[in-house]
N, C-alpha and C positions, 0 to 999 in steps of 0.2 A: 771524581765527578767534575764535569765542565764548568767551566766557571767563565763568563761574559766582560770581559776588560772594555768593551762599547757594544750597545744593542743599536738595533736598527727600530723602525716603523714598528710599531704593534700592530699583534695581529688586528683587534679590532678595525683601528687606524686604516688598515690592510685593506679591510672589507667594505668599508664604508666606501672609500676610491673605487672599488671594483662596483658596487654596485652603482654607484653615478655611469658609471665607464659602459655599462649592463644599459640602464635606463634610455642612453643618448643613443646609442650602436640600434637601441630595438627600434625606436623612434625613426633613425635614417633607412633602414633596411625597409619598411612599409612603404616611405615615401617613396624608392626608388622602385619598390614592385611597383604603384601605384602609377608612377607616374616616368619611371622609365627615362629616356636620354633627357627629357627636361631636367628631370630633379638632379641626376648626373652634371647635367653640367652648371644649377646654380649652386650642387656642393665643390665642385671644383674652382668656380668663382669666387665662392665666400671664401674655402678653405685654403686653396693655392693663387686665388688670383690669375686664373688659367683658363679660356676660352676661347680655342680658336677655332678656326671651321672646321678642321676635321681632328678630334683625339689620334686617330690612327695615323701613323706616320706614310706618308708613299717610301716605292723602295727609290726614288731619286732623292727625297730626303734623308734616307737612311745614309746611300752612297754621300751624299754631301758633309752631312755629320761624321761619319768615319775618317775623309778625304782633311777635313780642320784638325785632326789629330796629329802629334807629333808620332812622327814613325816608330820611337822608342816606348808612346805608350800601344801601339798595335802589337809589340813583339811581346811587350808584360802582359797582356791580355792573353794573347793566344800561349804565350808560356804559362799562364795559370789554369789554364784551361787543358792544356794537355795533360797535367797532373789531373784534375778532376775526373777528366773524360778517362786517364789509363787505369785508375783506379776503380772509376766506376764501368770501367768492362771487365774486372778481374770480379766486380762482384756478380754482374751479370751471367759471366760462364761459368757462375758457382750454381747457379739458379738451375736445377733441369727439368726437364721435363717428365715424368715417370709412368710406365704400364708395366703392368704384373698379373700374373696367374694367381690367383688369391687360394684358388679350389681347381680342379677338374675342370675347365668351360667358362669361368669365372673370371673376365677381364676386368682389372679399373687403374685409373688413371689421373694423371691430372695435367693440365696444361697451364702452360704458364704464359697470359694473355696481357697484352697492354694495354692501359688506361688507351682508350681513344681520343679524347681533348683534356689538356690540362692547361689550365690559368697558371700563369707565375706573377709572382709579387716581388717586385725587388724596389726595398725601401728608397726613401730619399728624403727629404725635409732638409736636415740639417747638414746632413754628410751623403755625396752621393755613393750609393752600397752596389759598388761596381762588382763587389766579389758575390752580390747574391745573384745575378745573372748569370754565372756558370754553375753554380749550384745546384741551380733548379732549372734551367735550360738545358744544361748540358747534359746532369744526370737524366730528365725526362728522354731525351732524344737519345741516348745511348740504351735506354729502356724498349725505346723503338713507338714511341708513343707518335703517330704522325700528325696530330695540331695541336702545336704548342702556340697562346697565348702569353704575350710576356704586360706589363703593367708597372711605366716607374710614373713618380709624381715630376713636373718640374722645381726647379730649385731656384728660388729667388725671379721667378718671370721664365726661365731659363731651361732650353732642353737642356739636359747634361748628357753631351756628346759622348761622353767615355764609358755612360751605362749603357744606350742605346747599340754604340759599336759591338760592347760584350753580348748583348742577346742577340747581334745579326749573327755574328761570330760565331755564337752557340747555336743557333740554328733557328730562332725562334721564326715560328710563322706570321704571324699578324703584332705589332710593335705598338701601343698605345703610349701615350704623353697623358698621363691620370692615376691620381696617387687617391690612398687612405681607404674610406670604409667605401667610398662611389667608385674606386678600381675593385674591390673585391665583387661586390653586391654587381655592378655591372655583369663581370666575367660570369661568375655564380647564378644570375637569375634569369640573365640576358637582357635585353635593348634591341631598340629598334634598330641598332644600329652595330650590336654585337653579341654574336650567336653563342650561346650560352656552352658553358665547357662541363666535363663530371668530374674535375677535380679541380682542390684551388691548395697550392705549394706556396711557402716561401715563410720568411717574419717580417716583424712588422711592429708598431708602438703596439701601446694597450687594445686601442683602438680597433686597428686590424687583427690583433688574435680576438679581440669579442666577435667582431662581425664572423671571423671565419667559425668561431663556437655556436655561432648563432645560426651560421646556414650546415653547419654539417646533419647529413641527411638528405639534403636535396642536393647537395653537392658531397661526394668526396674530399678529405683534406688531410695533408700529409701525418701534423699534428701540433699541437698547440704550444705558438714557437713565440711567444710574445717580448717583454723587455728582455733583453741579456742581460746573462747571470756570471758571476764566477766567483767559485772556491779557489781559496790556495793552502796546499796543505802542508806546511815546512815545519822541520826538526830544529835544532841549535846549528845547524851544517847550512843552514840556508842565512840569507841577507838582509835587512831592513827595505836597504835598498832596490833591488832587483822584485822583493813583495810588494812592497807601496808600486813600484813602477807597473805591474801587473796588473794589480787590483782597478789602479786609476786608470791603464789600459782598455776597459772594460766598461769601467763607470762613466767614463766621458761619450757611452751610447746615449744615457739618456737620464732625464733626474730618477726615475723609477727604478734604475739599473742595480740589484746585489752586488758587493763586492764583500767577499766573508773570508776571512782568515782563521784557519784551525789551523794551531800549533800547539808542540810539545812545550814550547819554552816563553814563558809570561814575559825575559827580558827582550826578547825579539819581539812577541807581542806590542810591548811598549816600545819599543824603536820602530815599529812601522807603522803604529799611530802618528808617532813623531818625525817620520819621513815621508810619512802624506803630507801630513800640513804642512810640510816644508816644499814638497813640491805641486803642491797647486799656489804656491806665489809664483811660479812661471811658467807653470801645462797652460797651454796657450788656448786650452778648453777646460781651464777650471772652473767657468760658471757654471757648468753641467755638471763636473764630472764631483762637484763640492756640493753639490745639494744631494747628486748621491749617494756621495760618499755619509754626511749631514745625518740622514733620512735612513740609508740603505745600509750600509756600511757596520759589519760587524768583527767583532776579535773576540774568537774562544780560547782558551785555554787548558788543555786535556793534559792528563797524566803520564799516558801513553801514548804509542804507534794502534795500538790495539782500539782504545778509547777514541781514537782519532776517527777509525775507521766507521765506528758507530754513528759518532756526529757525521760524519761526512755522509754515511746513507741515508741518515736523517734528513739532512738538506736538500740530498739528491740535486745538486744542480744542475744546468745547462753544460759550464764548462768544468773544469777540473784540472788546475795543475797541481802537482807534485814535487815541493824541491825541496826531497829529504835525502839523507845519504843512502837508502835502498830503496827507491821510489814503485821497484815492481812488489815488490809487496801490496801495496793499495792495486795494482793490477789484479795478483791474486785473491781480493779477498774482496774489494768493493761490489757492492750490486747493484746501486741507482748512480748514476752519472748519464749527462747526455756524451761527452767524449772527455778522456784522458791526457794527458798530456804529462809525459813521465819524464822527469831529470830537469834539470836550469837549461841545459841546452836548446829548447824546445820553449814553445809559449801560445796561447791562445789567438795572437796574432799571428801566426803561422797557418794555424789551421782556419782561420776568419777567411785567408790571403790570398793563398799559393801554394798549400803543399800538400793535397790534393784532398780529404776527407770534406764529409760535406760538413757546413755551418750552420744549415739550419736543424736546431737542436731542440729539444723538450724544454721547456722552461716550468715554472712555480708546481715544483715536483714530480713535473710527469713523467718524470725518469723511474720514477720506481716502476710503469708499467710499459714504456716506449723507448725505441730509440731515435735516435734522427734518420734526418730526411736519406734515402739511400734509393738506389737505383730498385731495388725489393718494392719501393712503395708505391712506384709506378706500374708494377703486375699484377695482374690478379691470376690466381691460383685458383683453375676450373677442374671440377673432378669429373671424371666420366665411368659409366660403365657397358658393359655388354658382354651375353651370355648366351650358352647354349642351352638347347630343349632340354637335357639332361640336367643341366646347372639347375636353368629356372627349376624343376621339380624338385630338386634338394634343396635350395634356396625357399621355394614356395612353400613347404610343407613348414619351416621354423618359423617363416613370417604369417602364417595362417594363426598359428597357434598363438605368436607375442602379438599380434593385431587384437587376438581375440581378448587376452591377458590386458587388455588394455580399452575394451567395448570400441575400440575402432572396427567397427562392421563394413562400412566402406573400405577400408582398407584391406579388409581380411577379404573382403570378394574381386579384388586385384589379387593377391595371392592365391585363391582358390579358383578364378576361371582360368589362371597357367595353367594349374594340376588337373583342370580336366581336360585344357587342351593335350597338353604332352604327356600326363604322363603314362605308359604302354601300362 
């Protein structure tokens, strides 16, 4: 049986945050229905200190921002991007399109259509989230999706030139300077001054996964991608060292952010409690990443590789690495994770980065029923059919009868005037 060497928040605890988090989100989404670019831009005053004449950037401001860049950060951009983009066309020409002869006369089908506007949300606040711009830029536009909406916040007064570069880079169409729940609700509901989109991508604090929970239905949205999460799941084969680095890797997102360790062995347990605290005296973002480690931060301790497995689908997190001496095992046998990460070789800042899977992931469990953002979530899969006078009359005769099995009478005289048109 698992045994907890450090617990994190209780769930109560849990809930209580969530629903303040619920109460303020419902609150701002009226106001900006109601009151549209005004309210937009006194939440971006109050919240970011950010008001200038136009949110949307022109494209000679785009070129000028890109032009302030050192030339070696345009080539790490576009080299992280070509991993996203080669990846996400290998998923894309998995995708096909499908018609079939079901019966005699009997065609159906389906077609595999793109989202037509999608909003992207690429964080910012404290850290500018350069890599959520090819994520969800890039995979949209390799989807074939033709108006992409992109949305960072500024940072400290401040465009942050190297996000803005990645979403010209990535292809986006219209570039706003407007962060939190007034870039989502903008894109999602529309403004006088920004034509509303059918889907809204990306992560984001607590904040913006409520708002996007909160408009889905009138918008489309990839899936509920909120604080980052990460498991580590090591044996006696793995380090104090390299776990604590991992964990706090993760945690330094945000105070809200999981950082869970399941392991086989309690004295690693204990030594990477003991080599967190050692190393937030100088992660030079230990005010964040200590409150949630504090708060967030848990160490199991299982029996087995077997047992391990259990907790872990239990937890089902966002991330997932693996640094045990046969790490594909949990490949074989896991079934909630938003992505893997198998061997020490390998780490969750890889896949955040540059090496090409997408990052925006399911968070507080929604792995057991989703997976991440992938170039799939921008298509919609439409079915079709069509048949001939012979079809309809074998077809019409079985739905006459389940129409009738069912007092669908309207229905049943759709399948009954075919059979009097056709059948000889």
């Amino acid at each position: 049986m698992a045994t907890w060497l450090k617990r994190g928040m209780s769930v109560e605890k849990s809930r209580e945050v969530d629903a303040k988090v619920r109460t303020t989100v419902e609150g701002i989404l009226q106001d900006i229905e109601k009151r549209g670019d005004v309210a937009v831009r006194e939440l971006s005053e109050k919240f970011d200190k950010w008001s200038p004449e136009n949110f949307r950037l022109s494209p000679t401001q785009i070129e000028e921002l890109i032009a302030s860049l050192p030339e070696q950060v345009i080539q790490d951009i576009k080299f992280a991007q070509a991993q996203v983009r080669g990846f996400a066309q290998a998923q894309r020409d998995a995708l096909k399109d499908v018609e079939v002869e079901t019966l005699p006369g009997v065609i159906l089908g389906h077609k595999n259509i793109p989202v037509q506007s999608v909003g992207c949300y690429v964080p910012g606040g404290r850290y500018p989230m350069v890599a959520s711009a090819h994520m969800s830029v890039v995979t949209a536009k390799v989807a074939g999706v033709p108006r992409v909406v992109a949305c960072t916040p500024p940072i400290n007064g401040k465009i942050p030139a190297a996000t803005i570069a990645a979403m010209a880079l990535a292809g986006a169409d219209e570039i706003y300077v407007l962060g939190g729940i007034q870039a989502v609700s903008a894109m999602a509901l529309g403004t006088e001054t920004i034509k509303p989109v059918d889907m809204l991508v990306g992560p984001g604090n607590a904040y913006v996964a409520e708002a996007k929970r909160q408009l889905y239905g009138r918008v489309g949205i990839d899936l509920f991608a909120g604080p980052t999460e990460i498991l580590v799941i090591a044996d006696e084969t793995a380090d104090a060292e390299m776990c604590a680095t991992d964990l706090l890797g993760q945690a330094e997102h945000g105070p809200d952010s999981p950082a869970i360790l399941i392991t086989t062995s309690e004295k690693l347990g204990q030594a990477t409690i003991a080599e967190v605290e050692r190393q937030l005296k100088v992660l030079p973002t230990a005010d964040v990443a200590s409150v949630s480690w504090r708060d967030r931060g848990e160490v199991i301790v299982v029996k087995d590789l077997e047992e391990a497995v259990v907790e872990a689908d239990r937890v089902a997190a966002e991330h997932v690495e693996v640094l045990t001496e046969q790490p594909r095992y949990f490949l074989d046998r896991m079934k909630n994770y938003g992505a893997l990460f198998l061997g020490k070789e390998t780490n969750v800042a890889y896949g955040d980065k540059v090496i090409g899977t997408n990052h925006t992931l399911p968070t507080k469990q929604a792995a057991r029923y989703t997976g991440g953002l992938w170039v799939g979530k921008f298509i919609k899969t439409c079915t079709y059919q069509q048949i001939t006078e012979q079809a309809s009359v074998q077809i019409g005769e079985y739905a006459s009868r389940l129409c009738a099995l069912e007092n669908f009478w309207g229905h049943k005289e759709q399948a009954d005037l075919r059979l009097r048109r056709y059948k000889k």
